[in-house]
C-alpha positions in Angstrom: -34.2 134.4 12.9 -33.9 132.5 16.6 -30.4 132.9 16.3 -27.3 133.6 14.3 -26.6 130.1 12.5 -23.1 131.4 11.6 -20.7 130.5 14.4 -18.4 133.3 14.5 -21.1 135.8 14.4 -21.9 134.7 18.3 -18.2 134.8 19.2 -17.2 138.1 17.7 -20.2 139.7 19.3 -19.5 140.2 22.8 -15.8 141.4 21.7 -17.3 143.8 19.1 -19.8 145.3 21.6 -17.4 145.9 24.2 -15.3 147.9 21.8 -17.9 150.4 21.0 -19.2 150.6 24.5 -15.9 151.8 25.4 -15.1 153.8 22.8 -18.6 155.4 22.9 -17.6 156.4 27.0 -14.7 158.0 26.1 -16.2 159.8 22.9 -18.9 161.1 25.3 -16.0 162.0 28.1 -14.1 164.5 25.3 -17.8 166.2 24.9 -18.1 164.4 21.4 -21.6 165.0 20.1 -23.8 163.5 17.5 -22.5 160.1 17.9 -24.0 156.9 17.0 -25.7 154.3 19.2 -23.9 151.0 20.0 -26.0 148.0 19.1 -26.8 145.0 21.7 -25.0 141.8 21.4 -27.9 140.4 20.1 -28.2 143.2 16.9 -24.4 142.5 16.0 -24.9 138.5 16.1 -27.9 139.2 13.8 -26.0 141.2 11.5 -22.9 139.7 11.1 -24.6 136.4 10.6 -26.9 137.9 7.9 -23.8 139.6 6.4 -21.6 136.4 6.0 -24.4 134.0 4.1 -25.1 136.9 2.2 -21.3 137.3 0.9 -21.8 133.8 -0.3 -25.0 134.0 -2.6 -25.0 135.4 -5.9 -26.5 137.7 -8.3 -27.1 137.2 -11.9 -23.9 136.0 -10.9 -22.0 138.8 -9.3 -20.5 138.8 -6.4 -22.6 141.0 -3.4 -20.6 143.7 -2.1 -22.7 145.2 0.9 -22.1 147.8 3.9 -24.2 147.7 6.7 -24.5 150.9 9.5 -26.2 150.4 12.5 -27.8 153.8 12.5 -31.2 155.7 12.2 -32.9 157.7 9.6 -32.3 161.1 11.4 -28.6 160.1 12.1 -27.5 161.4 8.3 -28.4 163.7 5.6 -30.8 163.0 3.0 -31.6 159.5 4.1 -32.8 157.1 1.3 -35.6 155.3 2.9 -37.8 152.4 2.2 -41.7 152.8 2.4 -41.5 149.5 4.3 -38.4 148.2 5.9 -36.9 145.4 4.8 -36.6 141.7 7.2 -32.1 141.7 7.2 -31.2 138.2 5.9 -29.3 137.1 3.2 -32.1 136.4 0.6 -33.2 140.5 1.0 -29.5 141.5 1.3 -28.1 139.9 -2.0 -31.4 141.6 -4.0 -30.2 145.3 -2.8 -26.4 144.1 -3.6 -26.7 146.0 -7.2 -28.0 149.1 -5.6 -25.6 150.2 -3.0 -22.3 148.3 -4.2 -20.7 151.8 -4.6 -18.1 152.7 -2.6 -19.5 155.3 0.5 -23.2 154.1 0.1 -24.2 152.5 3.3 -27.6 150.0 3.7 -29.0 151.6 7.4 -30.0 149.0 10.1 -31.7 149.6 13.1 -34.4 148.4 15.2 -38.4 148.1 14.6 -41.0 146.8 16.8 -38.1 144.8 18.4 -36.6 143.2 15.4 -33.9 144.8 12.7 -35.0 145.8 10.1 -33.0 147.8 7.2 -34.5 150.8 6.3 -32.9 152.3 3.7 -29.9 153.8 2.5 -27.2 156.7 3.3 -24.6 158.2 2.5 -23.6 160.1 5.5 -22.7 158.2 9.0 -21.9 159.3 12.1 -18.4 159.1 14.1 -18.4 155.4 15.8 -20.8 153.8 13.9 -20.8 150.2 13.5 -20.1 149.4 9.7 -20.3 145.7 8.7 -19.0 145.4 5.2 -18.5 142.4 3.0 -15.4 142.4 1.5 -15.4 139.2 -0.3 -17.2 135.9 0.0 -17.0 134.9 3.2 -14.2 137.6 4.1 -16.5 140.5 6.1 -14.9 143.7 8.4 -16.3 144.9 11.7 -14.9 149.2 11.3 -16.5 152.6 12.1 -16.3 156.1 11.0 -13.8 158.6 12.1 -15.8 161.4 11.5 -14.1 162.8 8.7 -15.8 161.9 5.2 -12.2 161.5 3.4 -10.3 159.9 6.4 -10.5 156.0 6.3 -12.5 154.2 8.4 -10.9 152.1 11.4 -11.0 148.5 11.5 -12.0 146.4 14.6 -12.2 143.0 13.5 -11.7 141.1 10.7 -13.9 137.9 9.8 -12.5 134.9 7.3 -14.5 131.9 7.3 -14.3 130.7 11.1 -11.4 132.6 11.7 -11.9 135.8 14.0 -8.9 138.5 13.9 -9.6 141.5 16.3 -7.5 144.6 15.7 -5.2 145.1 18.7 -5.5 148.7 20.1 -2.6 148.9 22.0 -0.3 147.9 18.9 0.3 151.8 18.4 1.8 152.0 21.8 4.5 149.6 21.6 8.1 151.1 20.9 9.4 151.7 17.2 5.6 151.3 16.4 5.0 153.3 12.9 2.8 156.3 12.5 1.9 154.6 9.5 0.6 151.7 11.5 -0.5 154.2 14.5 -2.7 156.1 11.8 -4.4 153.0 10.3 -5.7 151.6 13.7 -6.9 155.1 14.2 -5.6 155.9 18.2 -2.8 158.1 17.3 -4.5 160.9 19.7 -7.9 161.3 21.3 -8.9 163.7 18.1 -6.8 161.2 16.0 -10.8 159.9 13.9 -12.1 163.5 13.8 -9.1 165.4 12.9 -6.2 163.8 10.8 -5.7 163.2 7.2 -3.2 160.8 7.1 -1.4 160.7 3.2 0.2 157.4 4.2 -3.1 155.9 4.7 -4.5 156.5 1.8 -1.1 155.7 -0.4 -1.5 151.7 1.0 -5.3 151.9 0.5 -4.6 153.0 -3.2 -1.5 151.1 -3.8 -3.5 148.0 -2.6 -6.6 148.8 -4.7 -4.7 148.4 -8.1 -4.5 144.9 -7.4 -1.0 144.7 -9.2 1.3 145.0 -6.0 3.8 148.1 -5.6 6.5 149.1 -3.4 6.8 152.6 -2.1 9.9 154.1 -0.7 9.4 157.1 2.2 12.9 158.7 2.5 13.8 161.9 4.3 14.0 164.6 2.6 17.0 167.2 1.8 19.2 164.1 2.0 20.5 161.3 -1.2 21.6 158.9 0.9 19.3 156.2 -0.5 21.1 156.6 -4.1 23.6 154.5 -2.4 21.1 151.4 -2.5 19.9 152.1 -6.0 21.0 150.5 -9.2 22.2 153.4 -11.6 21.0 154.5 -13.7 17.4 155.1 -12.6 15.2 154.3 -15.1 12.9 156.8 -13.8 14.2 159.8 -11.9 11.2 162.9 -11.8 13.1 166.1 -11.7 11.8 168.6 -10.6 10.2 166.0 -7.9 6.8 166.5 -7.8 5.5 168.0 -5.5 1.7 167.9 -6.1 0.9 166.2 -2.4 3.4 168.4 -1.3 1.6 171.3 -1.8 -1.7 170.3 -0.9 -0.6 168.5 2.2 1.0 172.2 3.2 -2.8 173.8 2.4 -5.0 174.8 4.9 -8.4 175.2 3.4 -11.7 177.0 4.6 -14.9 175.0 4.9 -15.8 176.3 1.5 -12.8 175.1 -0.3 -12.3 171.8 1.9 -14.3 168.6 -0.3 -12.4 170.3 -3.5 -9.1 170.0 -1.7 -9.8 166.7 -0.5 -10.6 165.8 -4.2 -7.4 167.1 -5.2 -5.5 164.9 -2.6 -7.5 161.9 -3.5 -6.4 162.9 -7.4 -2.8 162.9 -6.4 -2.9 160.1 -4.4 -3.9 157.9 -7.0 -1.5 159.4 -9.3 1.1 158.3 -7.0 -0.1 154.8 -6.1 -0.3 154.1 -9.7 3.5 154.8 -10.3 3.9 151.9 -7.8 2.3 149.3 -10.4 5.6 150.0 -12.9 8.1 147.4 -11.7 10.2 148.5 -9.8 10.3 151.2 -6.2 8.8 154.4 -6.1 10.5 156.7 -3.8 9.0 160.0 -2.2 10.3 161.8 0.4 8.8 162.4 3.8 7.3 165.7 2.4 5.3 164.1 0.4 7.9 165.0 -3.1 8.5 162.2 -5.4 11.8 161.6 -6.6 11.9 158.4 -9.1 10.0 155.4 -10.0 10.5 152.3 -11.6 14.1 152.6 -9.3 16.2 149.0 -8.7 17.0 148.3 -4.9 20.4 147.0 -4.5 22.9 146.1 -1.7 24.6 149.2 -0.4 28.6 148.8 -0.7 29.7 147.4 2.3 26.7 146.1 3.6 26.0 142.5 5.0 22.9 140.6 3.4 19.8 140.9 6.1 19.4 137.1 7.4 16.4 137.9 9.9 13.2 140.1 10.7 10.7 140.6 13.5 7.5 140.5 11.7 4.4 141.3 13.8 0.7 141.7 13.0 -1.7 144.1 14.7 -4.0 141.5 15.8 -5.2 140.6 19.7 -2.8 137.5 20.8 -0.5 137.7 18.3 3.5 138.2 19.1 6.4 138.7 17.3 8.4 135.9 15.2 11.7 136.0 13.9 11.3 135.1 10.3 14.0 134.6 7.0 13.2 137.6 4.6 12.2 134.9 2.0 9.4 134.0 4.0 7.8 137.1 3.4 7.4 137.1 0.1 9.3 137.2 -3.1 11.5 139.8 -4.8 9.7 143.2 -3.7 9.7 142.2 -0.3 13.5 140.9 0.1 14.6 144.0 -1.9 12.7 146.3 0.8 14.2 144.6 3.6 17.3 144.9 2.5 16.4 149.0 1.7 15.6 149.6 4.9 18.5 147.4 7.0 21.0 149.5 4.9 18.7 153.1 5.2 17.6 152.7 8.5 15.6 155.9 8.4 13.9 155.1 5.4 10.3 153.0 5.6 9.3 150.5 2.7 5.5 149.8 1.7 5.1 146.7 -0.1 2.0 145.9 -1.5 1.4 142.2 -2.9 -0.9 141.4 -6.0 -2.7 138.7 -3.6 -4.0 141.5 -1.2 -1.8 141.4 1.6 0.5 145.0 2.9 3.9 144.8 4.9 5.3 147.9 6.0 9.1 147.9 6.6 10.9 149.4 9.4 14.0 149.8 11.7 13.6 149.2 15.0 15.8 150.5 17.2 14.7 148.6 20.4 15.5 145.3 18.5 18.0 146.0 16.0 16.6 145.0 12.8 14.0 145.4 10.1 10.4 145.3 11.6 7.7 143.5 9.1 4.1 145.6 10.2 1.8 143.0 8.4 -1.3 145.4 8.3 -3.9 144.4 5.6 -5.9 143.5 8.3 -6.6 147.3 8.6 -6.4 148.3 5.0 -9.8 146.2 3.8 
């Protein structure tokens, strides 16, 4: 290849370069070992480019769903590798497709003779290394690795056709900001990609994943006020609540009980996301306890009807518009808005059936609900 014939792939390089390069500096400031290498410009052009055309070929007629880590044989454990490396381009790509479409199966890049090649395979990556994956045809994500094998990965930048979204930074530092939304860009402390396990995180990624759009209520805990924005009766209260995540998120487990805990919390976080597929709200408390699903949102008594939001997403130039509620989607989303004006210390997570995530909140610097449109960072 003399050059990437995808537009965007030139564009996005020098933006996703200088992320890494930063983040690599201050990795290597905190005493951070073990840490992958950041690629040249010229490596991410190639393999973005190679990524994109490949997302739009088929196979036997299936859709290629590919992850690409710029990274070295001797960076992971038990490497999968090719007796002879293969050229990365579409054609190659799309053929390997079948093989590594799994989730956590990653196809290794790196350079050969001064030309990428991909080596093999692995399982294992290292903390800040540059993942391409292809999330659907012509839809790809720029993310790296935490360092945690169940923590999700953070999202840089998000590629749709010839549109380029980069994930703003700095979003977690603005006032009111969630730690929902702090969590998922993956900032919330220097440790933040090593050390947390945020349940929120994985709740969206799994209420998301069902595909048949969900809204979970977080309400504080030891209190009932948000029965007074309920339709009574419930038609499904949980009593005792349960407290399955509860307990696990309260566990502190050795090294040798640690992937079977993580199992379990990957168990009950399913279990959870899939009540959010009944109709209706789900509500768990901030502990992690769930109370009721399949629960109606009304009006609390006295309350006005909400007539505007702030809605912002967590993408470099964007700002905050004042929208109508109706403009953000249809009956889960107006109900949640309406939730969350009248139990202001309540957050909503709405899930649509078309992909995209909204998480509701007060804002006290603004006074009113805050629409967090963050699917950007959930692919």
């Amino acid at each position: 290849m003399t050059g990437p014939s995808y537009p965007a792939a030139r564009d996005v390089a020098p933006k996703v370069h200088d992320h890494f390069s930063r983040h690599l500096a201050e990795a290597l400031a905190r005493g951070e070992g073990l840490l992958a290498a950041v690629p040249d410009m010229r490596s991410i052009e190639t393999m973005v480019d190679a990524a994109f055309w490949a997302s739009l070929r088929r196979e036997e007629s299936y859709i290629p769903r590919i992850s690409l880590a710029y990274m070295t044989p001797d960076q992971t454990e038990y490497p999968f590798i090719f007796e002879h490396p293969l050229p990365i381009d579409a054609a190659s790509l799309v053929k390997l497709a079948p093989a590594v479409e799994r989730p956590g199966i990653h196809l290794g890049v790196s350079g050969a003779n001064g030309e990428l090649v991909v080596w093999g395979a692995a399982h294992a990556i290292p903390p800040l290394c540059l993942v391409i994956e292809v999330a659907a045809p012509g839809l790809l994500v720029v993310k790296h690795h935490r360092g945690e094998e169940a923590a999700k990965f953070v999202n840089v930048a998000v590629l749709e056709g010839d549109q380029i979204k980069m994930v703003d930074q700095q979003a977690s530092t603005l006032p009111d900001c969630p730690s929902l939304l702090a969590s998922l860009l993956g900032f919330e402390s220097p440790g933040a990609w090593v050390n947390s396990l945020n349940l929120l995180v994985q709740l969206a990624v799994s209420m998301r994943a069902h595909g048949r759009g969900g809204s979970l209520l977080v309400v504080p805990a030891a209190t009932q006020a948000w029965l007074n924005s309920m339709v009574q009766p419930i038609s499904y209260t949980v009593s005792p609540a349960f407290a399955q995540l509860a307990e696990l998120a309260r566990d502190k487990p050795d090294a040798s009980r640690r992937r079977f805990w993580q199992d379990a919390i990957g168990r009950a976080v399913d279990s959870i996301a899939g009540l959010t597929a009944v109709d209706g709200a789900t509500v768990m408390t901030t502990q992690y306890e769930v109370l009721a699903f399949g629960a109606k949102i009304a009006r609390r008594k006295g309350s006005p009807q909400v007539e505007q939001v702030t809605m912002t997403e967590p993408i470099q130039g964007g700002s905050a518009t004042l929208v109508l509620p109706t403009q953000l989607g249809g009956t889960r989303h107006l109900s949640a808005v309406q939730f969350v004006h009248d139990q202001r210390d309540a957050v909503a997570l709405i899930a649509s059936q078309d992909g995209r995530f909204t998480v509701f909140a007060w804002s006290e610097c603004e006074e009113m609900v805050h629409a967090h449109r963050v699917e950007a960072l959930l692919l």
